[in-house]
N, C-alpha and C positions, 0 to 999 in steps of 0.2 A: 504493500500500500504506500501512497507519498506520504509525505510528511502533510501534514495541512499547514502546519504553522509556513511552510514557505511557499504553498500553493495559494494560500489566505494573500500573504503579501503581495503576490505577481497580479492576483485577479484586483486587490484593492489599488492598487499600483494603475493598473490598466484604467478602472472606471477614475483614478483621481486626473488619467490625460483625456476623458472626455469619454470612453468608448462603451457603448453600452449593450347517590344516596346515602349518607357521607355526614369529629370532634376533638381536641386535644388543647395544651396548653402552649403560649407560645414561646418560644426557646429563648428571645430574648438578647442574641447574638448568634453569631456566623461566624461558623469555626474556621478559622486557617484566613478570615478576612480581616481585615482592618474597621473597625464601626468610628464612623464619624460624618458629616459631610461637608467637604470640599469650601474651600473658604474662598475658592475665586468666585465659585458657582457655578462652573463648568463638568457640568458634571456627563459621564459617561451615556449614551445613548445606547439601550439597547431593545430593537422587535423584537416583542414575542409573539410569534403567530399560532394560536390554539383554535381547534377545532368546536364547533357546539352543534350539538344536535337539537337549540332553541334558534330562538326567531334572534337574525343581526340585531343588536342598537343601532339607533340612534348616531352619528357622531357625537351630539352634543350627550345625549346622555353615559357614552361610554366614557368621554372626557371625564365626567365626575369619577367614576372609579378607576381611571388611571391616576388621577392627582391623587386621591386617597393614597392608592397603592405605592405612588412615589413621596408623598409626604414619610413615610415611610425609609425606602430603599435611598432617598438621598441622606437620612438621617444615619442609615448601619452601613451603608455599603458605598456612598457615593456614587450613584446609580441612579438615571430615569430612566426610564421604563414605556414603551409605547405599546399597547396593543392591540393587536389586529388577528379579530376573531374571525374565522373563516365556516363555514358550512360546510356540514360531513361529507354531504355530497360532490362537491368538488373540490373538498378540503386540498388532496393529493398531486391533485392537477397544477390548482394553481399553485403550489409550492415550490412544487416543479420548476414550474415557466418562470416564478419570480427567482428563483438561484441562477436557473439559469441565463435569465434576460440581466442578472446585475442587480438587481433589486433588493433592499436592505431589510432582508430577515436574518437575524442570529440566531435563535432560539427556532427548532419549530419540532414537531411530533411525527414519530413514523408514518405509525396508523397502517400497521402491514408491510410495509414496504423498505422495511432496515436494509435488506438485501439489496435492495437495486441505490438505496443511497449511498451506500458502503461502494459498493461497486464503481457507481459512476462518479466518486472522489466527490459527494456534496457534503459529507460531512467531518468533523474533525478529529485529528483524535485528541480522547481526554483524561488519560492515565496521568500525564502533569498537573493539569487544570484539578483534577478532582484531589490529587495531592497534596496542591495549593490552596483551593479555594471551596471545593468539595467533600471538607471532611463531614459536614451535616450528612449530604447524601449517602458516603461510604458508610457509614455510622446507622443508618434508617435501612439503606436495601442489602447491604452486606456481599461480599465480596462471589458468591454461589451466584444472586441475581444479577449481579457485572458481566459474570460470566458470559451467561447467554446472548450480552452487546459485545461481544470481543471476536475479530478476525484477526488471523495471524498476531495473536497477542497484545493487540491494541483495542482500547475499551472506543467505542463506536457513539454510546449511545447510553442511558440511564430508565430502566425501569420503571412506569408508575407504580410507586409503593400502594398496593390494593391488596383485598382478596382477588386471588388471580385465575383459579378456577371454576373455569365460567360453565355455569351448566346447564343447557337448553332448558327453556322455560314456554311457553303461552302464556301470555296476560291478553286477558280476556273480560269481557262486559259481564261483571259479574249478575248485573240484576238481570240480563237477559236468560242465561243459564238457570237461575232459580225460577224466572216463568217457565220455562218449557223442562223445568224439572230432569235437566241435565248436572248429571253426576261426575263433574270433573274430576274427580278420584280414582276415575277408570280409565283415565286418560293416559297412558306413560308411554307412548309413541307418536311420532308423525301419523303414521299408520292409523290410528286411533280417534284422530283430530275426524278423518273421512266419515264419520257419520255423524259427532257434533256440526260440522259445518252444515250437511244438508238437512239435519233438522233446521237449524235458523235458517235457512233460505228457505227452504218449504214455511217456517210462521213468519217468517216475515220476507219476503220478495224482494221489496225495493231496497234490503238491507245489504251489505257485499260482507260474506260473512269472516274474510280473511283479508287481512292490510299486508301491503309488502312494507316491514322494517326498513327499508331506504330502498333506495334504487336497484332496479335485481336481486332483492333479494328479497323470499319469499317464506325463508328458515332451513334450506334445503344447508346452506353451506354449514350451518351449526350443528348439523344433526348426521355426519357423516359417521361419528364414534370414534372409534380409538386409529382416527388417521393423524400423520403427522407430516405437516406439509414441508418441512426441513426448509424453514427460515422464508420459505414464499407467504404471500398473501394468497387466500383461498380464493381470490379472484384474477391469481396473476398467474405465470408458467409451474405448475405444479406436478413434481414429481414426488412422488409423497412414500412412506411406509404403512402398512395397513396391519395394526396389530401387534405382534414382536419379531416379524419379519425384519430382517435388514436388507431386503432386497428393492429396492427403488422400483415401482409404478406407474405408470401410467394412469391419473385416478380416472379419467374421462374414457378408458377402455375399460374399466371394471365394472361387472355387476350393481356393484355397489352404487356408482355414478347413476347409472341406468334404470332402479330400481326409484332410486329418489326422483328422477323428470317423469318416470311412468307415472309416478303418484300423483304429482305437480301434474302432470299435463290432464289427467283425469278431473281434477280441482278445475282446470282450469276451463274443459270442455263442458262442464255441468254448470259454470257461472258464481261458483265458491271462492275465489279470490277474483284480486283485481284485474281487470281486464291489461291495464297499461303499465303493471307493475313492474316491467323491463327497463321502461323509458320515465317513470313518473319520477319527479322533483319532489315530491312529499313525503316525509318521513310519516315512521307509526304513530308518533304523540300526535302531530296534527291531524291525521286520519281520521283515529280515533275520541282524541276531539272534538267529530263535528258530529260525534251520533251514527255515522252512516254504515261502521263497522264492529264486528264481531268483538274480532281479536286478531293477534298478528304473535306470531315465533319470534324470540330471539336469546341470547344467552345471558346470564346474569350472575353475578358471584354471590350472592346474597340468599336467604332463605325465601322462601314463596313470602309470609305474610310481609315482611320486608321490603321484600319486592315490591308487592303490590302499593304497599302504604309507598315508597317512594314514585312512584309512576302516579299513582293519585293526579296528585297534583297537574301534572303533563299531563293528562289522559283526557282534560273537562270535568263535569261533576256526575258523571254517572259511575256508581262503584266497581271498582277493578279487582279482577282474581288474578294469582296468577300460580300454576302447576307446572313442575320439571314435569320433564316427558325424555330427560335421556339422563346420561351418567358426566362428570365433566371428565377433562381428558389433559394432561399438562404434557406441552412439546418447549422446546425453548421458545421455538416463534409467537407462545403464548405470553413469554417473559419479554421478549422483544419487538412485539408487534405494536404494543402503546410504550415505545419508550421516548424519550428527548433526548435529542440532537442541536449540538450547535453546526451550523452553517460552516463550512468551508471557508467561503467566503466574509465572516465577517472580519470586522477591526476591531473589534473588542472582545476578543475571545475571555481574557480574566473577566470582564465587567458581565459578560452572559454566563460565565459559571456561576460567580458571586448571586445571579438572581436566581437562577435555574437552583441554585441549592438552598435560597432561602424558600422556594414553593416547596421544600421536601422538611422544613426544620420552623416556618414560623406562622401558627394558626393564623395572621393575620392577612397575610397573605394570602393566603389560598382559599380563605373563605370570600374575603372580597372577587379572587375569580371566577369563583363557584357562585356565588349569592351578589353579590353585589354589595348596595349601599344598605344599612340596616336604616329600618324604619320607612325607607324608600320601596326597596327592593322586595323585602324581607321583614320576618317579628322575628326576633329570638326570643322564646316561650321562658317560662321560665324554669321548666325543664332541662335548658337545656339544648331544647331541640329547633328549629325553622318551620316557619309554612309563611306563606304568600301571607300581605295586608289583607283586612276585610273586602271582598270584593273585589279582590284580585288572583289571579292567576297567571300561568307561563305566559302565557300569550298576550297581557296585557301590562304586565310590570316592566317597569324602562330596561330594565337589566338583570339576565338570569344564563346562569349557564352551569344549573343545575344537573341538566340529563348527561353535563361529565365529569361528573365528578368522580369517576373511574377512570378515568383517564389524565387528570392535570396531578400532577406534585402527587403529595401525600393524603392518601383517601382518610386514613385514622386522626387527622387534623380537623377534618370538616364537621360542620356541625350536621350531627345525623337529623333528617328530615322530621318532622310531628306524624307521631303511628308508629316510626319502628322502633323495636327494643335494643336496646345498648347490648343485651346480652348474645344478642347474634354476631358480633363479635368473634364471639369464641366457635362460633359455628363455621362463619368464615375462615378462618384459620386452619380449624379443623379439615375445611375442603383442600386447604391449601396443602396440607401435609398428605390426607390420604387419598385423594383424586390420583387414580392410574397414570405413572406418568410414560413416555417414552423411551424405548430403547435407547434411543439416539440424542437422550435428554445433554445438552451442552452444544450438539454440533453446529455450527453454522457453514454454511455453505458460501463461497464466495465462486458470485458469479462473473467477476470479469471477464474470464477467457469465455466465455459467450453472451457478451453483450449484444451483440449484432442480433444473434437468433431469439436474445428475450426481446428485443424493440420486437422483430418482427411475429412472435408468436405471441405476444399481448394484442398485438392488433386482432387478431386471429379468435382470440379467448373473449376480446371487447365484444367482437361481432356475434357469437355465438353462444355463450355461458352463460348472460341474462335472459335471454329467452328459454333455455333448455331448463334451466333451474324455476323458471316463473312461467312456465309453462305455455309460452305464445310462440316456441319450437318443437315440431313432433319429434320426440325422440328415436321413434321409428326410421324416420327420412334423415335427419339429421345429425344425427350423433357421430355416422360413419363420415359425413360430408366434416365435422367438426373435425374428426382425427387426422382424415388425411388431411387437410387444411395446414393443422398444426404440424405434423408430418414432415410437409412441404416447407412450415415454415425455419425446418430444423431443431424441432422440438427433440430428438431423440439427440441431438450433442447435447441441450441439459440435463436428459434425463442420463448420460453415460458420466457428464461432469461429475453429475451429483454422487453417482454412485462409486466413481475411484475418490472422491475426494471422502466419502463416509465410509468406505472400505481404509482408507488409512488413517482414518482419526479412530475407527474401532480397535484396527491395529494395536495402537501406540497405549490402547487403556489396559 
């Protein structure tokens, strides 16, 4: 891998000639930094670009909880702090574009795709940084969960400290289920879901009894089991292991693949999910939101009632259930797929570690990103716990980026939501330790020497894998059109990469 610290310099060199559900105490200092701020008043700049799966601000209204958060960060770290929240759904994209076009993000989140950043030099490395200015983070996620962001011995990337094992769930209209006297207890499959759904379509018609959880996805990718996609995103070139096989796959020529688009595709010919769930811009909380859906799949590290009481809120005012329906499954790409990365390119690499590790080390921090302004945004109960002002909800508070709070900093920091119990906790953890983990638990694949063939078998996977998973591709006609596609596109040098490169890291244990 290059070094970042001297690729950072030539890239900041270039643009300077023109060229272009979630509680703790707060720490109170930052380890390995200096607290005070700056007496010129020139103080360090650094983007943090974070994901939400709420509705953008405002500018004006996000201005408020940046000053908050830097009345703050120039006081311990001499630091401001800009941020720029992005939407999940093309959270990835444009992160992308913006490193690549020059754009000043320091800070941003995988979100799947550690591999292809590592890969294609966007990000830095931070075994110094976190040496220096990183002791909170090494301190919170501990050196096992570093692990799983390190290629060739260089730490990539940082973990959100969560419960991490995520375990397929339905959340579902709870009151609708108690009319039609549906026993979601018996529910513990995808499989299962198939005759819940056509009862609420048969009592209610104009109802669509399944939401797709974001774009393409329908819960088909959560519900694979005990696959382990070896450091890809389940929506990106995936050669995976199934089980405690260490033999690399093909997952889209398996049974397994196939079995799940049959299901989907039957869902989808009967009128049980969303018609345009492939191509749609709407996530599940706003779906179901507006009344007009069931329920929607997706995975959650939390207990069911938990679950539920967190989504509440998102969901609008009709009560929400929610039931596992699979087992969770821990691969590294689990540990690495929400983790934070600095930029390549930035110029202020110390000044983005310094922030980057106070979201892991200081309650104030991280709740302001998660909740916002208190009193504005948010009550803090006196429990303890949050829920929206009277008369307010996600969709209408200036500022919320509540539905990630599994994803930013330190989830044990935030103030857990009103409804759920403190003592789920120890539950979560619990999953953390004895969820199945994989064979190939540590390995990271680096894909450089086949960059070229992942550009062009992404394209391949874009055109193809939302519809076959959301059911608007027959699996019959198209699955085989899908392989050779990929095929063609030299998918079979990642899947040979992948498997000399996990044939000698087995090796060497």
């Amino acid at each position: 891998m290059k070094n970042k610290r001297v690729l950072a310099a030539v890239l900041v060199a270039a643009m300077t000639l023109g060229l272009t559900a979630c509680g703790g105490n707060d720490s109170g200092s930052v380890n390995g930094t200096e607290s005070g701020s700056k007496a010129d008043g020139n103080y360090d700049q650094v983007t943090y670009a974070y994901c939400t799966f709420n509705n953008i601000p405002t500018e004006e209204d996000l201005d408020v909880v940046e000053e908050a958060i830097n009345k703050i960060t120039r006081e311990k770290i001499g630091v401001e702090v800009t941020l720029q929240p992005m939407a999940i759904s093309d959270y990835s994209s444009k992160v992308s574009l913006a490193l690549q076009g020059g754009e000043k993000i320091d800070i941003f989140e995988s979100l799947g795709d550690f591999n292809n950043y590592v890969a294609t030099d966007m990000t830095y490395e931070l075994n110094d940084l976190l040496d220096e200015y990183g002791q909170g983070i090494k301190d919170t996620v501990g050196d096992d969960w570093l692990a799983a962001c390190t290629a060739d011995g260089n730490i990539y990337g940082v973990p959100t400290m969560k419960p991490v094992a995520l375990t397929p769930m339905v959340i579902y209209r709870q009151d609708i289920a108690d009319e039609l006297g549906i026993d979601m207890s018996q529910v513990n499959s995808m499989e299962d879901m198939t005759a819940v759904l056509k009862q609420v379509k048969e009592a209610h018609p104009d109802m669509i009894p399944l939401a797709p959880v974001q774009a393409g996805e329908v819960g088909v990718s959560t519900n694979y089991g005990q696959v382990d996609f070896l450091t890809d995103d389940r929506n990106s070139p995936t050669g995976v292991l199934v089980g405690d096989d260490l033999t690399v796959q093909d997952l889209f020529s398996t049974d397994l693949f196939k079995e799940k688009c049959d299901l989907v595709r039957s869902w989808y010919n009967d009128g049980l999910v969303m018609q345009d769930a492939a191509t749609t811009t709407s996530a599940a909380a706003e779906l179901m939101s507006s009344g007009n859906y069931f329920c929607y799949i997706a995975a959650y590290s939390y207990p069911e009632a938990d679950t539920a009481a967190s989504l509440q809120m998102q969901c609008g005012s009709n009560p929400i259930g929610a039931k596992i329906i699979g087992d969770a499954y821990l691969s590294t790409g689990d540990l690495n797929a929400v983790s934070w990365m600095i930029a390549s390119t930035t110029d202020v690499p110390e000044a983005a570690m310094k922030f980057l590790n106070l979201t892991y080390t200081d309650a104030d921090i991280i709740n302001l990103l998660i909740y916002g302004i208190e009193g504005r945004d948010y009550v803090l109960n006196d429990d303890g716990t949050v829920s929206y002002p009277e008369g307010e909800d996600a969709t209408t508070v200036p500022y919320t980026a509540q539905l990630s709070c599994g994803t930013l900093g330190n989830f044990f920091l935030m103030y857990p939501t009103a409804g759920t119990d403190p003592a789920s906790l120890d539950w979560e953890l619990e999953q953390n330790k004895t969820a199945k983990t994989s064979p190939a638990m540590g390995f990271t694949f680096d894909s450089s020497s086949v960059k070229t063939q992942y550009t062009a078998v992404k394209n391949v996977v874009s055109q193809y894998l939302p519809g076959l998973i959301c059911g608007s591709l027959d699996p019959d006609t198209e699955i085989d059109k899908f392989v050779k596609a990929l095929n063609d596109a030299g998918y079979q040098d990642i899947l040979n990469a992948k498997q000399e490169q996990l044939d000698a890291w087995a090796a060497q244990k």
